[in-house]
C-alpha positions in Angstrom: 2.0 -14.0 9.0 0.5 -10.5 9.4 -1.6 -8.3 7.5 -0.8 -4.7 6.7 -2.9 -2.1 4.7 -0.6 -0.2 1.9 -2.2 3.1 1.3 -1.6 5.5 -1.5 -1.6 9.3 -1.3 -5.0 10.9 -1.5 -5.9 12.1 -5.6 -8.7 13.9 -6.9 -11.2 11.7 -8.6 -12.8 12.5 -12.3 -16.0 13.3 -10.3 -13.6 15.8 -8.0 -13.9 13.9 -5.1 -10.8 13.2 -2.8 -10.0 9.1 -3.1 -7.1 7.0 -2.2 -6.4 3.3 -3.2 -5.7 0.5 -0.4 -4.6 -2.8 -0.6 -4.1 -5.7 2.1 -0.6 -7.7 1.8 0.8 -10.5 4.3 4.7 -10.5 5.6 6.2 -11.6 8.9 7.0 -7.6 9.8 7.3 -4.1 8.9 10.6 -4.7 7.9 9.8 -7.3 5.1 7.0 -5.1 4.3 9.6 -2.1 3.6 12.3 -4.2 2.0 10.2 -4.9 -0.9 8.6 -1.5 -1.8 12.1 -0.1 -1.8 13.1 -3.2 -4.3 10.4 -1.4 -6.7 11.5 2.3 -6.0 8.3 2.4 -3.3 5.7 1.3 -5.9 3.4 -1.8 -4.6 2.1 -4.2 -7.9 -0.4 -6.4 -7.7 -2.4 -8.0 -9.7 -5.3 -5.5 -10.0 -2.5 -2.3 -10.1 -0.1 -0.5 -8.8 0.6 2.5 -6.8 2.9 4.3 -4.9 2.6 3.7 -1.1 2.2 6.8 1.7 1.3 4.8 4.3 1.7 1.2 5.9 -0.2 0.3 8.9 -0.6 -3.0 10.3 -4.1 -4.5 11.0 -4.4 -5.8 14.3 -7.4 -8.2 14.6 
């Protein structure tokens, strides 16, 4: 399995600072990856959220 960092677009905080939220997933490729943000309209759940995802890169240890 791989790991790939899901990153959401960049908001404004309450403290009017720029933030974004970023969570670390396993799958076996991009492709997998990609299947199932488009199963739920591009949104990725997890237990401590959800958020839309910008941007998928794949760590590389």
């Amino acid at each position: 399995m791989k790991k790939f960092e899901l990153y959401s677009a960049e908001f404004v905080s309450k403290y009017r600072k720029p933030k974004c939220v970023m969570s670390i997933i396993e799958a076996n490729n991009y492709a997998e990856v990609i299947q199932e943000l488009e199963s739920n309209a591009g949104w990725y759940t997890g237990g401590n959220g959800a958020f839309k995802v910008a941007y998928i890169e794949e760590v590389v240890e």
